[in-house]
C-alpha positions in Angstrom: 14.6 -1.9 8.2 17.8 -2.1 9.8 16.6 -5.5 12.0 15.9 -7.3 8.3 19.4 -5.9 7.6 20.7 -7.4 10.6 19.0 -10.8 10.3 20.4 -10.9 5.8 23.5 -10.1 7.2 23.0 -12.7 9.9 21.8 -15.9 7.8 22.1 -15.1 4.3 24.9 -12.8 3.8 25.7 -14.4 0.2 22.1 -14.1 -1.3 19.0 -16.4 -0.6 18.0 -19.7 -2.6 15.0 -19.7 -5.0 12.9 -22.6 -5.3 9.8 -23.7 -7.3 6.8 -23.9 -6.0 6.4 -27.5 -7.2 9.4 -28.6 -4.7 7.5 -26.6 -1.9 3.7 -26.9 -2.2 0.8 -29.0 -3.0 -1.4 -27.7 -6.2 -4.8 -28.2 -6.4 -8.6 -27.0 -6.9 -11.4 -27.5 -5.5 -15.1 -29.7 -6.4 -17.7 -27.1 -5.2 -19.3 -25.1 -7.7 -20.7 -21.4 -6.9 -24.0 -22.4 -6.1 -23.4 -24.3 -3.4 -22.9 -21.3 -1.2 -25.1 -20.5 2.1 -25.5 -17.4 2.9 -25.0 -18.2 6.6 -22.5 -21.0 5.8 -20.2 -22.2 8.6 -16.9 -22.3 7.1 -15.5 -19.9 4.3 -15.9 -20.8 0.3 -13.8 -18.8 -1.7 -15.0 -18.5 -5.2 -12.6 -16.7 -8.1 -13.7 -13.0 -6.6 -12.5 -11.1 -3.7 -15.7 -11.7 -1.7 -15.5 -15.1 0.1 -18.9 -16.9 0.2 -19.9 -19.5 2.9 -20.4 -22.8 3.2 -21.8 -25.1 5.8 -19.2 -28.3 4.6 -15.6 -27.7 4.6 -12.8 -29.4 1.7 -9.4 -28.9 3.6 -8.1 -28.1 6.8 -4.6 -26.4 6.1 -3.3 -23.0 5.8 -2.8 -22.3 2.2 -3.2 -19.6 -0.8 -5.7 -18.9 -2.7 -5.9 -17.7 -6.0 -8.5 -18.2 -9.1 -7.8 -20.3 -12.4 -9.8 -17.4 -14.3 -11.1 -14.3 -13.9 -9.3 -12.0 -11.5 -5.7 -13.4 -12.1 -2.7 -11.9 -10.2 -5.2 -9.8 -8.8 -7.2 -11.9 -6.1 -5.5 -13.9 -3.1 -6.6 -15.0 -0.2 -4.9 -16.4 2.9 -6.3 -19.2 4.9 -5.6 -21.6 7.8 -8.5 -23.7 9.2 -11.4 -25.8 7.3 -12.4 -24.2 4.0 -14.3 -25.2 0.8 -13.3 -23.7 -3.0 -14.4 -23.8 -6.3 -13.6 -26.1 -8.8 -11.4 -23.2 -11.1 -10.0 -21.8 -7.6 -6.4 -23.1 -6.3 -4.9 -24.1 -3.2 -1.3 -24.0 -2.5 -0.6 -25.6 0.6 3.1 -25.8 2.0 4.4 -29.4 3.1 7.7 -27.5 2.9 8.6 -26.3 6.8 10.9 -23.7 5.5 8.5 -21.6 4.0 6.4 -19.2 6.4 2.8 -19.1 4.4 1.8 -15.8 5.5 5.5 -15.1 3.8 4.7 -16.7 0.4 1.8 -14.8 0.6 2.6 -11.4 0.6 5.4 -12.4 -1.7 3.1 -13.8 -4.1 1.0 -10.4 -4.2 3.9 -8.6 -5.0 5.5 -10.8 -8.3 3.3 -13.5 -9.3 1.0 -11.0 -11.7 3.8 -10.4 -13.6 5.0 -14.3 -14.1 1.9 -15.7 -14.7 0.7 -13.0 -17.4 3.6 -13.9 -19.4 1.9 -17.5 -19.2 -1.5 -17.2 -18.8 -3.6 -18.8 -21.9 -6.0 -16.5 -23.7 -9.5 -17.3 -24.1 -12.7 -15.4 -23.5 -10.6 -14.9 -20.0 -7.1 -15.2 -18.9 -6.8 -18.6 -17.6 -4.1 -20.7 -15.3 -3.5 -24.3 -15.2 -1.3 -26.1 -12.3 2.0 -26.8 -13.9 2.4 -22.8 -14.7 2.1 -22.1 -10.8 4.4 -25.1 -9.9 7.1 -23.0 -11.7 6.8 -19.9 -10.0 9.9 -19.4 -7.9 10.1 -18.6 -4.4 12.7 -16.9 -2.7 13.1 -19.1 1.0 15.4 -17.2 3.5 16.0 -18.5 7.3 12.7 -18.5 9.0 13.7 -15.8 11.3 13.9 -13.4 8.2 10.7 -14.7 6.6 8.6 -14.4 10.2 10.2 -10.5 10.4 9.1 -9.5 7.2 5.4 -10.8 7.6 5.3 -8.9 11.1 6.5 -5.4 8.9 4.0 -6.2 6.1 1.1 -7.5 8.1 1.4 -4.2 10.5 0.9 -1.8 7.4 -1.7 -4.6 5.9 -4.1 -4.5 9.6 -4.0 0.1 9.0 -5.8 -1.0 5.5 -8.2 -3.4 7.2 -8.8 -0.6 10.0 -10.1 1.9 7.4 -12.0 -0.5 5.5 -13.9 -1.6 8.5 -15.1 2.4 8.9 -16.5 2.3 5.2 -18.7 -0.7 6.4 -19.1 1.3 9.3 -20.5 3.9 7.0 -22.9 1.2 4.8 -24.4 0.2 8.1 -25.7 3.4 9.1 -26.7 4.4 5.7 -28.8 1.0 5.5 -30.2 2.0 9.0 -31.4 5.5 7.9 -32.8 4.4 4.6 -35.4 1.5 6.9 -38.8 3.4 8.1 -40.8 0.1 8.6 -44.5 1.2 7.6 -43.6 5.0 7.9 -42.3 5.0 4.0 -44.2 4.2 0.6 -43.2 1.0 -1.2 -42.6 1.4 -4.7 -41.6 -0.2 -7.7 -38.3 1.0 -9.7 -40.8 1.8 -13.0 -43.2 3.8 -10.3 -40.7 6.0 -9.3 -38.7 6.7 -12.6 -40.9 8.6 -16.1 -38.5 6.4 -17.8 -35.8 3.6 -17.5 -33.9 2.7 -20.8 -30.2 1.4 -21.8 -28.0 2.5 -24.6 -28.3 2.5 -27.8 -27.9 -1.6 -29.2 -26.7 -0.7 -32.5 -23.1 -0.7 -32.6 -21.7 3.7 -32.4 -20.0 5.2 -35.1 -16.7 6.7 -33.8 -14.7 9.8 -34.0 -11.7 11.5 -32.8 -13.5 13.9 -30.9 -17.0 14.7 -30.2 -19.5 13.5 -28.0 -17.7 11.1 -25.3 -19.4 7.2 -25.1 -19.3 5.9 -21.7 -18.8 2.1 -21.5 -19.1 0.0 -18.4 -15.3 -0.1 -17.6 -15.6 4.2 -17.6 -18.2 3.8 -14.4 -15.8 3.5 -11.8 -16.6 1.8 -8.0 -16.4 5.4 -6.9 -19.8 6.0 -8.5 -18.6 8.6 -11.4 -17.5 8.5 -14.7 -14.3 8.4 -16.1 -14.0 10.8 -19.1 -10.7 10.8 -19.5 -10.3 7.2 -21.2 -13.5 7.3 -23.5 -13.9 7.2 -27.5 -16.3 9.6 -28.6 -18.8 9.6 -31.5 -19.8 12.6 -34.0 -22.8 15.1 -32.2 -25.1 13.4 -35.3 -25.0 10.7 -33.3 -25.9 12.1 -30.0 -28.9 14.0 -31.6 -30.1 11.3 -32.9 -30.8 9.3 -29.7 -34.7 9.3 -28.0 -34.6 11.7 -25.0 -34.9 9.2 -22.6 -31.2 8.1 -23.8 -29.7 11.5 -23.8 -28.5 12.2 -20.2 -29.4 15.0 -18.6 -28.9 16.6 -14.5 -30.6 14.2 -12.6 -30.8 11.2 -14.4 -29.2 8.4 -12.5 -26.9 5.7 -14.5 -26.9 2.1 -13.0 -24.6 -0.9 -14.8 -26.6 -4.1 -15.7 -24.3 -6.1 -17.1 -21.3 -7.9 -16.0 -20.0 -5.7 -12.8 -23.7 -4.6 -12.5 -25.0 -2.4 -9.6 -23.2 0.2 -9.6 -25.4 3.8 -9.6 -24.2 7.4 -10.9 -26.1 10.6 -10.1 -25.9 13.0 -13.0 -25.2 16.1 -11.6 -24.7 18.0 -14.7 -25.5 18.5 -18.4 -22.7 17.5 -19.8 -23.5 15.6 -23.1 -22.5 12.0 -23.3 -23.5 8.7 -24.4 -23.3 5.3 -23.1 -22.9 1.0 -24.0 -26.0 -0.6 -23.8 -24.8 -2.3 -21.0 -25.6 0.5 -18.5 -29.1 2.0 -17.8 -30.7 5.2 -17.3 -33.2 6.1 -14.6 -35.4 9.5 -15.1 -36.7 10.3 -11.8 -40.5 11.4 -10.9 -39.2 14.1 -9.0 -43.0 14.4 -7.4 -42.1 11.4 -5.7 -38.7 11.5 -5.6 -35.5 13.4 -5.2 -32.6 12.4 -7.7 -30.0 12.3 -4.9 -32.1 10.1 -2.3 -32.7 7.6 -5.1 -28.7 7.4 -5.9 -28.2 6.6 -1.8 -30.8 4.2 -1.6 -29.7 2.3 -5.1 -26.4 1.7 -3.5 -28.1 0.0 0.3 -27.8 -3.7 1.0 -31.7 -4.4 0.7 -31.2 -2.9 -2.7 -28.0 -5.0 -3.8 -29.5 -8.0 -2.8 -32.5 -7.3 -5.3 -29.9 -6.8 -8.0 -28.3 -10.2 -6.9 -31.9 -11.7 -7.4 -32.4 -9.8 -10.6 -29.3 -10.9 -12.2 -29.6 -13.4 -14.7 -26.9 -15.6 -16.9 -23.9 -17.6 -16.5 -21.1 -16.0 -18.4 -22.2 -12.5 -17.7 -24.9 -12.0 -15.8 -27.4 -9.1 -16.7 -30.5 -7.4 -15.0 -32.8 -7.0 -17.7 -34.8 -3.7 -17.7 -37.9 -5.4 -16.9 -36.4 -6.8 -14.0 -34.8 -3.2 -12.6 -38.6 -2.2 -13.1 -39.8 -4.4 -10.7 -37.0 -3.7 -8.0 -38.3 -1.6 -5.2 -37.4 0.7 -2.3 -39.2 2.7 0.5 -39.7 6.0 -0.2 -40.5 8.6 2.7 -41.8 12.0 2.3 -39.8 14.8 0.4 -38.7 16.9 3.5 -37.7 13.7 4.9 -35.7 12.4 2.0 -33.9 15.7 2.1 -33.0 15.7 5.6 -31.5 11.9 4.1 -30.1 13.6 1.6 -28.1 15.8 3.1 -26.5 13.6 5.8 -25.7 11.3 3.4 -24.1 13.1 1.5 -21.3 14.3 3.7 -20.7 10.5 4.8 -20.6 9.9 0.5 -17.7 13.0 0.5 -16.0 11.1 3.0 -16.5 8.1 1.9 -15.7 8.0 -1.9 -13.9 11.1 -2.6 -11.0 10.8 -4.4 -8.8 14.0 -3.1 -10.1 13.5 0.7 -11.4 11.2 2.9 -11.4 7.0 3.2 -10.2 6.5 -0.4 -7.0 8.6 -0.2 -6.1 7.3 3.0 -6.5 3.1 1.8 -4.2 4.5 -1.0 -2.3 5.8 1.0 -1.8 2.8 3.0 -1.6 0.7 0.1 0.6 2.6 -1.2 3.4 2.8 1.5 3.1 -1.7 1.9 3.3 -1.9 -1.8 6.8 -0.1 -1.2 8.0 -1.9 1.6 6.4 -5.4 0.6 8.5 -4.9 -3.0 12.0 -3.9 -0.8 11.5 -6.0 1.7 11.0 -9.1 -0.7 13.5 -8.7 -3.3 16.4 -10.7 -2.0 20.1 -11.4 -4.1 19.5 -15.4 -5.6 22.6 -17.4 -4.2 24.8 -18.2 -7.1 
């Protein structure tokens, strides 16, 4: 800290000046729509997610921020700088301003622009943006020599992140790689392998203040459990009342169809619950298979990119149960899926757990920029 101290004290001893975007920056979206992406696409198309699509023709050649008009607001950027394509509700904010370092505006944009555009964001089906609200946003524009010391500090902490990411894809390869046998597996469909595959209940629950928990989609966390500490719950009449095949029970595998659809749980107890009708529940044939082998294999790439195919709809799109039926996945022989099984599921302890492993060290990480980015970046405003 004490060479940013040196370099404030240097240039900008009596505070720094803000200025808004719209005196810095060129505003603007996009004209491709999400279909256009190619999976092997030459240049990057960034859509309003996190992932970044492909393309094989590019819009701009700049360096330049990218956030979404909808969707993901305040919580998706990207940083650019070569030829690029983006959506029609994605913007670009490209700097014609030499005074501003982008990679600067960047970070600093991470750390405050949730807050200022929430207070302005217009409130629909989804929180949406419109140009003139990011033109206001105000940027704080030290010397250069500050900005290009603070992007060195926050980019060092920002490349750890990226380092432990890279070993969870790490971890997704070799998992795709032991779950491939070629012709030494059987091929089965999704309604082969499972005595039953349901969804919740599509009457609307009756709710209590205590009970029986209901899981909704936003309690399935990316971690593949549930979070029963933020659920409402519903009287035991209720539970009672469901079929079988839509009372959870150990072994029974959870999978989200709608909207942030994918995602698998493996039941690994009986605790009694019940859930939206916008998750599903698997009952494996254990003859054929094992509870925990069809869990890892749910979650491999041939098996996403099924779900990708299955998915169907515009606003929210949803795999119907007919479609996870038909959804398929090699299945080897029991003392073979056990040996699977078992490797896999140290690399999922690793890999997802919450108190050890990957996880706590990103957060970690995170963690320790957040603090420095939000020091680093508040500066005294020149009066």
């Amino acid at each position: 800290m004490s060479k940013i101290d040196d370099l404030i004290q240097k240039f900008c001893p009596d505070g720094v000046e803000y200025k808004a975007i719209k005196n810095l920056a060129e505003v603007g979206t996009g004209s491709s729509n999400g279909n256009e992406a190619q999976e092997d696409g030459e240049y990057p198309f960034f859509i309003r997610s996190q992932t970044v699509k492909r393309k094989n023709d590019w819009e701009y050649n700049e360096e330049a921020i990218i956030i979404p008009g909808e969707g993901g607001i305040g919580e998706i950027y990207h940083y650019v700088n070569g030829k690029y394509a983006i959506h029609q509700r994605v913007y670009r904010i490209h700097f014609i301003d030499s005074s501003v370092d982008v990679k600067f505006a960047f970070h600093y944009f991470r750390a405050f622009f949730k807050n200022f555009i929430m207070r302005k964001a217009v409130s629909a089906t989804v929180k949406s943006i419109r140009k003139p609200m990011i033109e206001e946003f105000m940027l704080p524009v030290p010397f250069l020599e500050v900005q290009r010391e603070i992007v060195r500090m926050l980019d060092s902490f920002t490349s750890l992140t990226a380092e432990l990411t890279t070993r969870k894809k790490q971890y997704n390869f070799y998992r795709d790689r032991m779950l491939t046998f070629g012709n030494k597996a059987t091929v089965y469909k999704m309604s082969e392998l499972c005595e039953s595959i349901a969804d919740g209940d599509h009457m609307p629950p009756p709710k209590s203040d205590s009970g029986i928990p209901f899981i909704t989609i936003s309690n399935i966390t990316e971690y593949h459990n549930i979070d029963f500490e933020n659920t409402m719950y519903v009287p035991e009449s209720y539970y009672n009342s469901l079929a079988e095949k839509r009372r959870p029970r150990k072994g029974d595998i959870l999978y989200t169809v709608v909207g942030s659809y994918g995602i698998p749980v493996c039941i690994e107890n009986d605790k009694k619950f019940v859930f939206q009708r916008h998750i599903a529940i698997l009952r494996p044939n254990n003859d054929i298979v094992k509870s925990r082998y069809l869990f890892h294999a749910m979650q491999s790439t041939d098996f996403k990119i099924q779900a990708e195919k299955s998915a169907k709809g515009a606003a929210q799109k949803t795999i119907a149960l007919s479609a996870l039926g038909k959804m398929h996945m090699s299945v080897p022989s029991m003392d073979v899926q056990e040996r699977i099984v078992e490797v896999l599921d140290n690399f999922e302890a690793i890999c997802t757990d919450l108190n050890i492993g990957l996880p706590a060290e990103i957060e970690a990480r995170q963690k320790q920029y957040e603090y420095y980015r939000d020091k680093l970046l508040s500066f005294k405003e020149l009066p």
